[in-house]
Backbone and ligand atoms as CSV (ligand in chain L), in Angstrom:
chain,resi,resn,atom,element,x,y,z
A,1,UNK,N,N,121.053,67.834,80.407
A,1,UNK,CA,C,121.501,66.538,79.875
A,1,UNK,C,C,121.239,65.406,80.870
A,2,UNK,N,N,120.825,64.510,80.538
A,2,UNK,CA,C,120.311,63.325,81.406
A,2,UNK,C,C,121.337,62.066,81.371
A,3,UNK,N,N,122.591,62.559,80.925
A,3,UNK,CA,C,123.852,61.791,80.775
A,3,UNK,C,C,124.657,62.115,81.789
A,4,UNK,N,N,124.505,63.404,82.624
A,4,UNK,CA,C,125.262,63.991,83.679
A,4,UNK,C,C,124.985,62.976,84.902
A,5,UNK,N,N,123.454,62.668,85.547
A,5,UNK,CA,C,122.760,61.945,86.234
A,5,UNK,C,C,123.343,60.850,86.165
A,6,UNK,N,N,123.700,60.131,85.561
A,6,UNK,CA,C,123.890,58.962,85.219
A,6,UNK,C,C,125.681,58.895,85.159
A,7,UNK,N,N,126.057,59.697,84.839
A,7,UNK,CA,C,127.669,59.643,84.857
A,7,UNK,C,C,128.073,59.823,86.203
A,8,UNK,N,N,127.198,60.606,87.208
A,8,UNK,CA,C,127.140,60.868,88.474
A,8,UNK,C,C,127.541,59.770,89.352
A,9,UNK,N,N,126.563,58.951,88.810
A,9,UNK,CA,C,126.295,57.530,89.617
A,9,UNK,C,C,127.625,56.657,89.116
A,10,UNK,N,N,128.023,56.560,88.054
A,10,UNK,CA,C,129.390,55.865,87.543
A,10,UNK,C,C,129.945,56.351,88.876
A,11,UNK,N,N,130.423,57.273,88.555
A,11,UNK,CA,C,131.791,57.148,89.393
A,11,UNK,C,C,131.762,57.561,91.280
A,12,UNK,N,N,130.390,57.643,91.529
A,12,UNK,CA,C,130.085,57.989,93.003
A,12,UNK,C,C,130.658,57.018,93.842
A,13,UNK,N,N,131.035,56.973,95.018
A,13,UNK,CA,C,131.714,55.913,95.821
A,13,UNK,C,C,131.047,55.356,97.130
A,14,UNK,N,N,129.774,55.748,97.109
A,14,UNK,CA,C,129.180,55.858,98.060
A,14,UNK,C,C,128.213,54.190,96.702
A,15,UNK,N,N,127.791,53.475,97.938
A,15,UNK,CA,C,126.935,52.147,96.796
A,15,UNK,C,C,125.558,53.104,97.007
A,16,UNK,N,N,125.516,52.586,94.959
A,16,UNK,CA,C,123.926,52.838,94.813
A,16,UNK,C,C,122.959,52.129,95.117
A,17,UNK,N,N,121.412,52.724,95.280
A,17,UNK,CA,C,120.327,52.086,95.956
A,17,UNK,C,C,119.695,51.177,94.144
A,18,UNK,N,N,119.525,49.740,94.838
A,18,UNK,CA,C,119.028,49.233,94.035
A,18,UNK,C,C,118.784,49.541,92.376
A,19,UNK,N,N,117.694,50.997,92.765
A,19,UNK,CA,C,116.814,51.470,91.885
A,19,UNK,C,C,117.147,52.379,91.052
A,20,UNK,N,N,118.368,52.907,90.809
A,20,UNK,CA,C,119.164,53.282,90.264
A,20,UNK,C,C,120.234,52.713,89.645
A,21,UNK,N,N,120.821,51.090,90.933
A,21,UNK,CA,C,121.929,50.536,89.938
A,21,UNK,C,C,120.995,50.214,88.513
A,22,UNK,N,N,119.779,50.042,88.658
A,22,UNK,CA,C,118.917,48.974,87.678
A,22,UNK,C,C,118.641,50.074,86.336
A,23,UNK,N,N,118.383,51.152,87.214
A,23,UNK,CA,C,118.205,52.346,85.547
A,23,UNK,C,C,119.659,52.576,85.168
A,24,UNK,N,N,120.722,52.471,85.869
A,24,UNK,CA,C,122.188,52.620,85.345
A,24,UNK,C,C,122.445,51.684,84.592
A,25,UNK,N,N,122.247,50.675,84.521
A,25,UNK,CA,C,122.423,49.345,83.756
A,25,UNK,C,C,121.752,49.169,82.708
A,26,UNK,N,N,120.606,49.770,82.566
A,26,UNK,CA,C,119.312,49.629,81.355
A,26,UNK,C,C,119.942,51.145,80.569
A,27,UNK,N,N,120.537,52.382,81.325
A,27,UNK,CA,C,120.880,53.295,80.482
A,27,UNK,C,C,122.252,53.024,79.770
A,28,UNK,N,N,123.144,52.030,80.355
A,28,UNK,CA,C,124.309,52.002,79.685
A,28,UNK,C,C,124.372,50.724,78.650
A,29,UNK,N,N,123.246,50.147,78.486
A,29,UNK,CA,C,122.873,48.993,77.157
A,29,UNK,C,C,122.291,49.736,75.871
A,30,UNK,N,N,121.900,51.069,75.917
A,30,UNK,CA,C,121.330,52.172,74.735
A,30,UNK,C,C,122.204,53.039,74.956
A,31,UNK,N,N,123.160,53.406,75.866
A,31,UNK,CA,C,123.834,55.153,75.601
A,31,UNK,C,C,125.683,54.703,75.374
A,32,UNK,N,N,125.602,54.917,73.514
A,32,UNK,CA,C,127.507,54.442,73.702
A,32,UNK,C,C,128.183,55.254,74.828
A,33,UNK,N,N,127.416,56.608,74.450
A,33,UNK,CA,C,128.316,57.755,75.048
A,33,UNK,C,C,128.582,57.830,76.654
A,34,UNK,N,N,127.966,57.049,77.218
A,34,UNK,CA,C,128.197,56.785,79.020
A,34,UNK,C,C,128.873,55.358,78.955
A,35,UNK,N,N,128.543,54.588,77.876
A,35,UNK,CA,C,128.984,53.312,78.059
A,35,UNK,C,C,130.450,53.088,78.030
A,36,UNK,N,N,130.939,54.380,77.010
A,36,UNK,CA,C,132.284,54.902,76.845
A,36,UNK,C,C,133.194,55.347,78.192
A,37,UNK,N,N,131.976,55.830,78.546
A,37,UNK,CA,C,132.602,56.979,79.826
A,37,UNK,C,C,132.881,55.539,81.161
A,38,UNK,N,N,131.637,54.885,81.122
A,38,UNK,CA,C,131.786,53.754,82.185
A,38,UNK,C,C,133.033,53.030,81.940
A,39,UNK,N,N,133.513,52.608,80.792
A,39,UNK,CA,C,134.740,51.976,80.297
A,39,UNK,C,C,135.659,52.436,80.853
A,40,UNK,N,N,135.971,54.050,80.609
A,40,UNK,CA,C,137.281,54.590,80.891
A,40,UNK,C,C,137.215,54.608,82.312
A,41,UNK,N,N,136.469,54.792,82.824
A,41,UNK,CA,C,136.459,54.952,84.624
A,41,UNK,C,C,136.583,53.612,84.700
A,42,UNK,N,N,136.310,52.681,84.737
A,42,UNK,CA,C,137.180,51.465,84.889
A,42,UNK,C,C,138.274,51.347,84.931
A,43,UNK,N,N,138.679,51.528,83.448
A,43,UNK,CA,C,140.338,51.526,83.121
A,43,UNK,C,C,141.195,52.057,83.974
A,44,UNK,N,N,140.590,53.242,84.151
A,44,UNK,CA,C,141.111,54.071,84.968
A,44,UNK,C,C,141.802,53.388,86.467
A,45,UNK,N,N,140.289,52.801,87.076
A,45,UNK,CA,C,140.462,52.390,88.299
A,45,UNK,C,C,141.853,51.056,88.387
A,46,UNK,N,N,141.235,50.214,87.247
A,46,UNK,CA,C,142.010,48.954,87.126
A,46,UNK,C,C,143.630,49.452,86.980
A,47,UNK,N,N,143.929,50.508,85.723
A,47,UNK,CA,C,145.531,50.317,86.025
A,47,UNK,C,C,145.962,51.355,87.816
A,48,UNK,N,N,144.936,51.898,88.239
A,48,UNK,CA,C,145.980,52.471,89.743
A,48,UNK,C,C,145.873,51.148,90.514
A,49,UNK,N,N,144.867,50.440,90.163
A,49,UNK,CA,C,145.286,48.958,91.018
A,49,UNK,C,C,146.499,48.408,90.698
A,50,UNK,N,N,145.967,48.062,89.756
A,50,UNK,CA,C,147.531,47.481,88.879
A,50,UNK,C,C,149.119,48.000,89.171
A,51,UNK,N,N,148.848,49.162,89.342
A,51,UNK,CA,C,150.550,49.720,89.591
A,51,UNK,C,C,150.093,50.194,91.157
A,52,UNK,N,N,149.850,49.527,91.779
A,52,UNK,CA,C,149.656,49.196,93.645
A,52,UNK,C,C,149.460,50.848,94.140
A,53,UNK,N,N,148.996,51.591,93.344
A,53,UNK,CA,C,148.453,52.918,94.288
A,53,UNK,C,C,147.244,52.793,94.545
A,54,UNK,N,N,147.036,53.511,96.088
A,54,UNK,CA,C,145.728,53.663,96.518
A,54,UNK,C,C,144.947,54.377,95.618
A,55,UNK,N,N,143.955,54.241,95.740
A,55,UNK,CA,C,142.763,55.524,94.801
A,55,UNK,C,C,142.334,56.680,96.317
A,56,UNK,N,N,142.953,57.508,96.365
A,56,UNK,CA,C,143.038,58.626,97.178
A,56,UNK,C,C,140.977,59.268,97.100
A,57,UNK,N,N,140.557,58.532,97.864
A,57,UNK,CA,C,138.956,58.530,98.049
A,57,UNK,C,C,138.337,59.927,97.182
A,58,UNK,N,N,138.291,60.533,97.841
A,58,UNK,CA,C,137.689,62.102,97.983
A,58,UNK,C,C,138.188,62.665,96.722
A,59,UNK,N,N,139.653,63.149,96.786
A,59,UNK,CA,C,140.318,63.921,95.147
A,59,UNK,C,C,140.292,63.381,94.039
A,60,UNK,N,N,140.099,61.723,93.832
A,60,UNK,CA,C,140.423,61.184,92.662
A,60,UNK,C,C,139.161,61.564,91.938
A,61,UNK,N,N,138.360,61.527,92.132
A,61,UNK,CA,C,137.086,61.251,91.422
A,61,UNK,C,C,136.842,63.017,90.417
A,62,UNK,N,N,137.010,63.697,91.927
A,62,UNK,CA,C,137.173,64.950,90.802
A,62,UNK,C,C,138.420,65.191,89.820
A,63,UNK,N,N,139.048,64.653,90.537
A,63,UNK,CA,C,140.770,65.000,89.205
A,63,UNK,C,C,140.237,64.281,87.892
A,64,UNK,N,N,139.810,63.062,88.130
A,64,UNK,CA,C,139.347,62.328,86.890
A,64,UNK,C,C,138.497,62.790,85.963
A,65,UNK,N,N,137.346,62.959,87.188
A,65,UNK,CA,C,136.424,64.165,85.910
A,65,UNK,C,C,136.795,65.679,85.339
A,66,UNK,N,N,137.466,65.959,86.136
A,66,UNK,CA,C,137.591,67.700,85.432
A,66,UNK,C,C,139.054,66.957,84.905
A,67,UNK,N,N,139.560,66.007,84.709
A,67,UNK,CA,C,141.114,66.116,83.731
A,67,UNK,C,C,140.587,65.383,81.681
A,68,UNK,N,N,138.460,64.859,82.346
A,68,UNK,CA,C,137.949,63.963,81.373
A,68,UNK,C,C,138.313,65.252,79.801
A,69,UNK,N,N,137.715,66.375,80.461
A,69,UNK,CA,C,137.805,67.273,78.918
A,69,UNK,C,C,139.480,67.519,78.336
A,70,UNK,N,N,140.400,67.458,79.164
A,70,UNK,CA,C,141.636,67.539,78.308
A,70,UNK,C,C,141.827,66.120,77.468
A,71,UNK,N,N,141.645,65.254,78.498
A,71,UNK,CA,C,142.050,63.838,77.730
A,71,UNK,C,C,140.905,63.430,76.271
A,72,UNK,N,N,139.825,63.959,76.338
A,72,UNK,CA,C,139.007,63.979,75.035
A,72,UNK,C,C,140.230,65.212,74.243
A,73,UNK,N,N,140.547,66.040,74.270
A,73,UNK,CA,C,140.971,67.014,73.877
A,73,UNK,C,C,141.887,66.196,73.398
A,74,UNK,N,N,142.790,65.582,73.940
A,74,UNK,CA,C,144.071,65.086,73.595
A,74,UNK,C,C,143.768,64.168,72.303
A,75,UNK,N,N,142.747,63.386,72.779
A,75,UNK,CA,C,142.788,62.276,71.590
A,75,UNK,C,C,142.314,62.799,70.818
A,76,UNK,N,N,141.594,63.717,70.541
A,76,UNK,CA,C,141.118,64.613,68.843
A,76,UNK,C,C,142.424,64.983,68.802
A,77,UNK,N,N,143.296,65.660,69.287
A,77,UNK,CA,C,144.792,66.634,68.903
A,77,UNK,C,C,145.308,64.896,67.852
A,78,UNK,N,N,145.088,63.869,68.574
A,78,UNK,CA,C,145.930,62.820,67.910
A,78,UNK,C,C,145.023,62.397,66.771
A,79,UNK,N,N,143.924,62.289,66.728
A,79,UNK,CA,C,143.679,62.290,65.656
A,79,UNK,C,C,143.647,62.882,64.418
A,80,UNK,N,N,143.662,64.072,64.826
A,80,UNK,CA,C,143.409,64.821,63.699
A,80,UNK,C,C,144.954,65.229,62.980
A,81,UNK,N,N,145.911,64.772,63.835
A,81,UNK,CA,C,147.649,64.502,63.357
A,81,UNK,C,C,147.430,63.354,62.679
A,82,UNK,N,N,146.706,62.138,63.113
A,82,UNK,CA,C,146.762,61.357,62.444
A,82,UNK,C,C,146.079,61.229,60.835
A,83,UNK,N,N,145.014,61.997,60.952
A,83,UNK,CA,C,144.461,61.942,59.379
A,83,UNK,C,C,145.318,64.029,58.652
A,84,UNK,N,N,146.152,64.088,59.118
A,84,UNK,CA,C,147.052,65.085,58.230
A,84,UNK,C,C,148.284,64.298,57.947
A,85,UNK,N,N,148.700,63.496,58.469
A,85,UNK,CA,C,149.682,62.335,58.259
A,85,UNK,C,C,149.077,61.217,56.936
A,86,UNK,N,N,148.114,60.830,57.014
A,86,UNK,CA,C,147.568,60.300,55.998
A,86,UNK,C,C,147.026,61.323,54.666
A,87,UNK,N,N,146.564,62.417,54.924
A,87,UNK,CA,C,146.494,62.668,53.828
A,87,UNK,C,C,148.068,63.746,53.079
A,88,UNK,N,N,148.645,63.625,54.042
A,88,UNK,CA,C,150.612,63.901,53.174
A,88,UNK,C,C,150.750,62.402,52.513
A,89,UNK,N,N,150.510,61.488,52.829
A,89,UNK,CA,C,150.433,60.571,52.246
A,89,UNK,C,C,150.170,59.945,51.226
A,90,UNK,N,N,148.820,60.852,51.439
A,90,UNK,CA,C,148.155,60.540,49.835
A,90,UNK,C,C,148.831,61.200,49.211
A,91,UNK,N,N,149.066,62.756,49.183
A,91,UNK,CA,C,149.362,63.543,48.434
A,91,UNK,C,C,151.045,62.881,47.569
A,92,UNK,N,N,151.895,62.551,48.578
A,92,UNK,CA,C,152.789,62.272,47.766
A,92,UNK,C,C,152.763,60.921,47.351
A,93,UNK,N,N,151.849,60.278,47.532
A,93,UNK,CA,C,151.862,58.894,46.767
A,93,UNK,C,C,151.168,59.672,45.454
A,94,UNK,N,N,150.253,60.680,45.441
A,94,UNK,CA,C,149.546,60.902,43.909
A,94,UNK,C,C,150.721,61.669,43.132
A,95,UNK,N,N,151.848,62.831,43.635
A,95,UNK,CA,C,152.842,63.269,43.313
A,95,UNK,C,C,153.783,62.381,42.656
A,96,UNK,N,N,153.999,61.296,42.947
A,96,UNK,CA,C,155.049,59.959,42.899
A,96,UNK,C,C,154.305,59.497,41.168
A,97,UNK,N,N,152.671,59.215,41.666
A,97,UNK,CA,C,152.447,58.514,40.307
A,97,UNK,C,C,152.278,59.280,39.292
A,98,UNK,N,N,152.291,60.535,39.447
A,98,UNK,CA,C,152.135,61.680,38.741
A,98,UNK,C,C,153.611,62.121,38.114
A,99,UNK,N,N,154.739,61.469,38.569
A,99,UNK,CA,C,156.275,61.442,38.180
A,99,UNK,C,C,156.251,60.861,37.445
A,100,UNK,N,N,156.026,59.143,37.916
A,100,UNK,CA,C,156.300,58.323,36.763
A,100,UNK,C,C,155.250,58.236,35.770
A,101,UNK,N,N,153.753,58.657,36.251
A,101,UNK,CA,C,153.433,58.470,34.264
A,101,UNK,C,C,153.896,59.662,33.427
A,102,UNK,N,N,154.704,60.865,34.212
A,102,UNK,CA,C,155.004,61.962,32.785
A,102,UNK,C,C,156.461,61.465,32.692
A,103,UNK,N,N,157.088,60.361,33.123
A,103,UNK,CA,C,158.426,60.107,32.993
A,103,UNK,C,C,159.651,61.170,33.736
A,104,UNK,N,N,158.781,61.650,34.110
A,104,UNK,CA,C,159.687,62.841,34.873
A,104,UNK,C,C,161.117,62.530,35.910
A,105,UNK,N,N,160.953,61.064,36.309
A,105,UNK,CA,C,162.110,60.569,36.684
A,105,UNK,C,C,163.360,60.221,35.684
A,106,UNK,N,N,163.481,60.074,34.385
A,106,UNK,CA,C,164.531,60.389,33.701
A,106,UNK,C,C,165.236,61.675,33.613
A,107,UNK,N,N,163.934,62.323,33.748
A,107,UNK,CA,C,164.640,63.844,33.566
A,107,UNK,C,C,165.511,64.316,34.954
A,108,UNK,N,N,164.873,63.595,35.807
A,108,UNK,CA,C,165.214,63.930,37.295
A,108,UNK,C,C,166.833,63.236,37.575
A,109,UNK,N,N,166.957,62.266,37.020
A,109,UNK,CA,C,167.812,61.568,36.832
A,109,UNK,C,C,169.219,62.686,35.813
A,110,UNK,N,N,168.731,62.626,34.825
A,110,UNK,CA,C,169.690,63.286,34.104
A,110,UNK,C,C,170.455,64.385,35.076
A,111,UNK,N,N,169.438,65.196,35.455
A,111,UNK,CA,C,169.953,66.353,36.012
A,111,UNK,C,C,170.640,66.281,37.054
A,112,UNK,N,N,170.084,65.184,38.242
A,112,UNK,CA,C,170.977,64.628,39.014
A,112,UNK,C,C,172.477,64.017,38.607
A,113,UNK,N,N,172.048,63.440,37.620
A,113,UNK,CA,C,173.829,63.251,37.008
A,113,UNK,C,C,174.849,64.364,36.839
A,114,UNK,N,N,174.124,65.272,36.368
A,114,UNK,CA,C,174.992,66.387,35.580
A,114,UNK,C,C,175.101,67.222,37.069
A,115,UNK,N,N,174.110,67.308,38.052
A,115,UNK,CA,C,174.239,68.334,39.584
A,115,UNK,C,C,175.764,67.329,40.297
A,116,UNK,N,N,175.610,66.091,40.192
A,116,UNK,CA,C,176.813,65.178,41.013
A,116,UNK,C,C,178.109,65.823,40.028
A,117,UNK,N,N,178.233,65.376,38.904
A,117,UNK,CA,C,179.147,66.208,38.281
A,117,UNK,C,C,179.945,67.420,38.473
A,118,UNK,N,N,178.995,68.066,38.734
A,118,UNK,CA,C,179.524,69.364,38.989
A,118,UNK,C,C,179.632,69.644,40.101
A,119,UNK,N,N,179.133,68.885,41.055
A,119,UNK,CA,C,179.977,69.179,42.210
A,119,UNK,C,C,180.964,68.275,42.653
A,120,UNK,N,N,181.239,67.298,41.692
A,120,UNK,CA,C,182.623,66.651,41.781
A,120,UNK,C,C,183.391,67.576,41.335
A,121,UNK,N,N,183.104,68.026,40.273
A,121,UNK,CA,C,184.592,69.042,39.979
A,121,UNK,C,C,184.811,70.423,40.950
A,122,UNK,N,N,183.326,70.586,41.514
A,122,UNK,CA,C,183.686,71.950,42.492
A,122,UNK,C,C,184.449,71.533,43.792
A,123,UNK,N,N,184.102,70.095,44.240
A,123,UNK,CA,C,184.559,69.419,45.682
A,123,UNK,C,C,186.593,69.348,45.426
A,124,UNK,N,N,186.690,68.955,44.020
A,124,UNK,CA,C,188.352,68.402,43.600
A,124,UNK,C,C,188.572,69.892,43.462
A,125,UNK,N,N,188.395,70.954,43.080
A,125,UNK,CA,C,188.590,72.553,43.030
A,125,UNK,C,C,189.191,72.694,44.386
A,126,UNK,N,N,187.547,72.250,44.940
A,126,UNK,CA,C,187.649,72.864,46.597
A,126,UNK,C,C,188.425,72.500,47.586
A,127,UNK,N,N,189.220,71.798,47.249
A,127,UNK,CA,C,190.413,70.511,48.144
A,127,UNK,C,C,191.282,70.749,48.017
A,128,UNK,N,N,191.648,70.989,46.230
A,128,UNK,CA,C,193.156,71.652,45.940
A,128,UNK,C,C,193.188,72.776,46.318
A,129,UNK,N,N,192.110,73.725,46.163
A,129,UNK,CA,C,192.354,75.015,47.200
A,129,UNK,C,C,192.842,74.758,48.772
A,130,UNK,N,N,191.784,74.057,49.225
A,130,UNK,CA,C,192.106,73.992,50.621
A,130,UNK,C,C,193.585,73.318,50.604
A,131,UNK,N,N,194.229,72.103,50.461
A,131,UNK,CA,C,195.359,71.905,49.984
A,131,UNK,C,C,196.309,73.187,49.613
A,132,UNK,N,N,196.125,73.679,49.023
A,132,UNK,CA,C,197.006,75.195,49.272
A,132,UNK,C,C,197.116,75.636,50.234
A,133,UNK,N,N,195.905,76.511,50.972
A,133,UNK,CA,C,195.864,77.483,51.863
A,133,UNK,C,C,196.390,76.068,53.240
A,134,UNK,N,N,195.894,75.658,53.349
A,134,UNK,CA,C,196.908,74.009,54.049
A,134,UNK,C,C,198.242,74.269,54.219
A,135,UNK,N,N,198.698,74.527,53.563
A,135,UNK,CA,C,200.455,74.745,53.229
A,135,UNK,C,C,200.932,76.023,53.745
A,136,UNK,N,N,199.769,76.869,52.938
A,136,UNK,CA,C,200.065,78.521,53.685
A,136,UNK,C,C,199.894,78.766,55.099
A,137,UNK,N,N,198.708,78.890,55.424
A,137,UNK,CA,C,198.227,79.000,56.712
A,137,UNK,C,C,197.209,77.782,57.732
A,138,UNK,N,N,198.184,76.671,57.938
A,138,UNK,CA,C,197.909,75.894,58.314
A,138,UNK,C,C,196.905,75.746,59.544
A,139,UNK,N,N,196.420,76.343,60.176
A,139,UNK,CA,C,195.372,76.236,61.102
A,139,UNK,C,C,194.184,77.245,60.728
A,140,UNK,N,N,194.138,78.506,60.301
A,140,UNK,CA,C,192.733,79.310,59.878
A,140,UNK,C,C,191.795,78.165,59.408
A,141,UNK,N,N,191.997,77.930,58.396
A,141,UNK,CA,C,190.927,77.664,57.524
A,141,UNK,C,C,190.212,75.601,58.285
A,142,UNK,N,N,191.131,74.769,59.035
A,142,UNK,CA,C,190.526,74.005,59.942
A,142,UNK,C,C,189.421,74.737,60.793
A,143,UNK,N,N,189.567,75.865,61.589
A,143,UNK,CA,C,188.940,76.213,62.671
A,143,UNK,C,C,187.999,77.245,61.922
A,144,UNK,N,N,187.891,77.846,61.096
A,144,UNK,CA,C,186.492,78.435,60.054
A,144,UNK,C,C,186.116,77.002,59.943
A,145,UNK,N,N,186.358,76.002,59.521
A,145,UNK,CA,C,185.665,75.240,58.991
A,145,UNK,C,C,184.796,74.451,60.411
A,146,UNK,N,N,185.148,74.522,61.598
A,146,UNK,CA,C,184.393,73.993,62.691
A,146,UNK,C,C,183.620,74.999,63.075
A,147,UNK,N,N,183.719,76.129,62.932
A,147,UNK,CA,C,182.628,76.983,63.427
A,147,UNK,C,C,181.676,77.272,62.206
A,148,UNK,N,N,182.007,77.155,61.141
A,148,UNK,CA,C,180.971,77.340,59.938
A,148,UNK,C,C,179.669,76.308,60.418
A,149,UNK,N,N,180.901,74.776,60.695
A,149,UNK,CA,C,180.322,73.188,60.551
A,149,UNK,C,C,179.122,73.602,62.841
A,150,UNK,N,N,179.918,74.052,62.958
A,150,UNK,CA,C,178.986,74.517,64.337
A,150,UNK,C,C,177.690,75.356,64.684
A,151,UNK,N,N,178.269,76.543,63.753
A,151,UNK,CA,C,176.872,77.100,63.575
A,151,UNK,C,C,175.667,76.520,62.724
A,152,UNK,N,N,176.342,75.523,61.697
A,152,UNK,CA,C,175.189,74.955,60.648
A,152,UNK,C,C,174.256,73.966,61.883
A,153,UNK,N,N,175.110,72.954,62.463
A,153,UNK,CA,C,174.186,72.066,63.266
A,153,UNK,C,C,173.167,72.786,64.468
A,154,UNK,N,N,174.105,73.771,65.040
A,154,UNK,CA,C,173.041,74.529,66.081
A,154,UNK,C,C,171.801,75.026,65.088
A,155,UNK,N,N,171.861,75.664,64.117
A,155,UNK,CA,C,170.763,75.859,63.166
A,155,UNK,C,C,169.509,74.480,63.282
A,156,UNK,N,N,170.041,73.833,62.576
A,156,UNK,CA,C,169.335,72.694,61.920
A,156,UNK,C,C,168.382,71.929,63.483
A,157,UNK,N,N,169.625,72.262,64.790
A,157,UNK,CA,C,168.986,71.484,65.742
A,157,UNK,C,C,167.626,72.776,66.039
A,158,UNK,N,N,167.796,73.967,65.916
A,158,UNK,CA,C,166.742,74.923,66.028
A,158,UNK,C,C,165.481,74.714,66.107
A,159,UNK,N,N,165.878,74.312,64.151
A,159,UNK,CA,C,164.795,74.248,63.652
A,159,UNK,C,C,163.966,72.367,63.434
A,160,UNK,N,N,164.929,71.853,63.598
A,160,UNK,CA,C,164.157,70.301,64.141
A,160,UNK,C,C,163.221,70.708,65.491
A,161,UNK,N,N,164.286,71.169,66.415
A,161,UNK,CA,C,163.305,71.581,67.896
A,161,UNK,C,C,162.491,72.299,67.693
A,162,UNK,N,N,162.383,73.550,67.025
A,162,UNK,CA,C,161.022,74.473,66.721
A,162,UNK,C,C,159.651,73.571,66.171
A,163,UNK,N,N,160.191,72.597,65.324
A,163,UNK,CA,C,158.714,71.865,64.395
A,163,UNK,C,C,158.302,70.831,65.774
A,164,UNK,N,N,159.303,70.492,66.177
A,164,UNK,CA,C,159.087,69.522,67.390
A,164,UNK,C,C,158.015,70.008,68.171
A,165,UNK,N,N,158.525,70.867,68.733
A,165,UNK,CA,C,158.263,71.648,69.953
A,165,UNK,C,C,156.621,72.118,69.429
A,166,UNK,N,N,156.634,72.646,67.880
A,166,UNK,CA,C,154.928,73.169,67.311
A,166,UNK,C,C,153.893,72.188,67.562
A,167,UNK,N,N,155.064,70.882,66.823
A,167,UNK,CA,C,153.965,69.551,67.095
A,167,UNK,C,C,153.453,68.806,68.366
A,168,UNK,N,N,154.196,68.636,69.230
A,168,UNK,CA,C,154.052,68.599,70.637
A,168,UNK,C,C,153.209,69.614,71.383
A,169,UNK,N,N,153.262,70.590,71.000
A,169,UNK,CA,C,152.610,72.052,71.960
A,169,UNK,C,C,150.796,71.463,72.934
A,170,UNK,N,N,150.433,71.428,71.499
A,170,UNK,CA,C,149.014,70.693,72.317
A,170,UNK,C,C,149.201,69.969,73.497
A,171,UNK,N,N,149.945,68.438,73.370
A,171,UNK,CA,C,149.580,67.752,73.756
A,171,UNK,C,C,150.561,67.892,75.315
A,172,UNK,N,N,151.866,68.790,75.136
A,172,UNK,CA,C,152.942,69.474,76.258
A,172,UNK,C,C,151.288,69.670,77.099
A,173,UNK,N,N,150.953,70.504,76.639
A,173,UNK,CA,C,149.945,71.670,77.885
A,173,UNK,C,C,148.983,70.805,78.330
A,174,UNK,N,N,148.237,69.690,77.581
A,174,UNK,CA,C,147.201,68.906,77.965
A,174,UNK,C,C,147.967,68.447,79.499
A,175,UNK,N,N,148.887,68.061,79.041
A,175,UNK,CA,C,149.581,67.076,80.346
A,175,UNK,C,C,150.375,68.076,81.483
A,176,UNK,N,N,149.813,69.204,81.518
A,176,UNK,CA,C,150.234,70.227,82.222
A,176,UNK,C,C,149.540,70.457,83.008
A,177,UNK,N,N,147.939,70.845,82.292
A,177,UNK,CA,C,147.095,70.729,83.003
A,177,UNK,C,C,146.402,69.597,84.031
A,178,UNK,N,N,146.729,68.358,83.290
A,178,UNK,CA,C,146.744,67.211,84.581
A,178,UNK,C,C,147.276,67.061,85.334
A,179,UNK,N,N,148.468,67.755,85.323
A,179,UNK,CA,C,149.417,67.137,86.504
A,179,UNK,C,C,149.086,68.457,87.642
A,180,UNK,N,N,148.654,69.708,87.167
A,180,UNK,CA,C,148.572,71.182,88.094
A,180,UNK,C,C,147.015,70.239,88.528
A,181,UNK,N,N,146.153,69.965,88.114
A,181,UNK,CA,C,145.076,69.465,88.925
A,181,UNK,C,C,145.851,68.693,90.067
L,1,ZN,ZN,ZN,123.956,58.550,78.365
């Protein structure tokens, strides 16, 4: 690859001879793909200026390049979240219009009426019971009800943290590997 040569010279620290800055300059007006690369090594350089750290001569240059394939890595991981995010998107925007032209939200409706219903009368059931056993055995059924209500949230936090933790995974290790460089 004749993009290696030339990416060489980007980021070398030693000044180039003339005759090379001049083919570096004529190759990065035709090649996006170094012109890209010249960008980010900039960026790069400009924010450790910016937040007043030295550029550590000798190590930086390789940390930068061997950390270049995770950070490409990273931004496909984000993209490609980003167009599965858009197309859930689509999907339930076509689901949605696919409700209302079969009218299916009346029906959804109804049933929702009649599901609230019935669990109004199971909730006023479930009160006057508890209201009983209240009277009988005044502390059991409080303290079932905090460990029922305890184990449900440790659940739920589980499984929020498990999807978390799936969705994150990539991008956890990308930044694992930069920082062990
Ligand atoms: Zn090139």
């Amino acid at each position: 690859m004749r993009h290696n040569q030339y990416k060489t010279w980007i980021i070398t620290e030693q000044p180039l001879p003339l005759k090379h800055k001049k083919a570096l300059k004529a190759h990065l007006e035709t090649c996006q793909h170094c012109k890209k690369y010249y960008l980010t090594w900039l960026a790069t350089k400009q924010l450790l200026n910016n937040s007043h750290l030295q550029i550590p001569s000798a190590g930086f240059t390789n940390r930068w390049k061997s950390s270049l394939p995770v950070r490409e890595e990273r931004e496909h991981a984000r993209q490609t979240r980003n167009r599965l995010a858009f197309l859930i998107m689509i999907g339930l925007l076509a689901n949605l219009l696919y409700i209302i032209r079969n009218n299916l939200i009346l029906h959804w409706i109804a049933a929702g009426l009649s599901v609230i219903t019935n669990l109004l009368v199971f909730i006023t059931k479930g009160l006057s019971n508890i209201g009983d056993l209240l009277n009988q055995t005044p502390t059991i059924p409080i303290f079932a009800g905090v460990i029922v209500l305890g184990i449900f949230f440790a659940f739920l936090v589980t499984i929020i943290f498990t999807v978390w933790h799936r969705l994150s995974n990539k991008e956890y290790h990308a930044y694992e590997i930069i920082i062990e460089d």
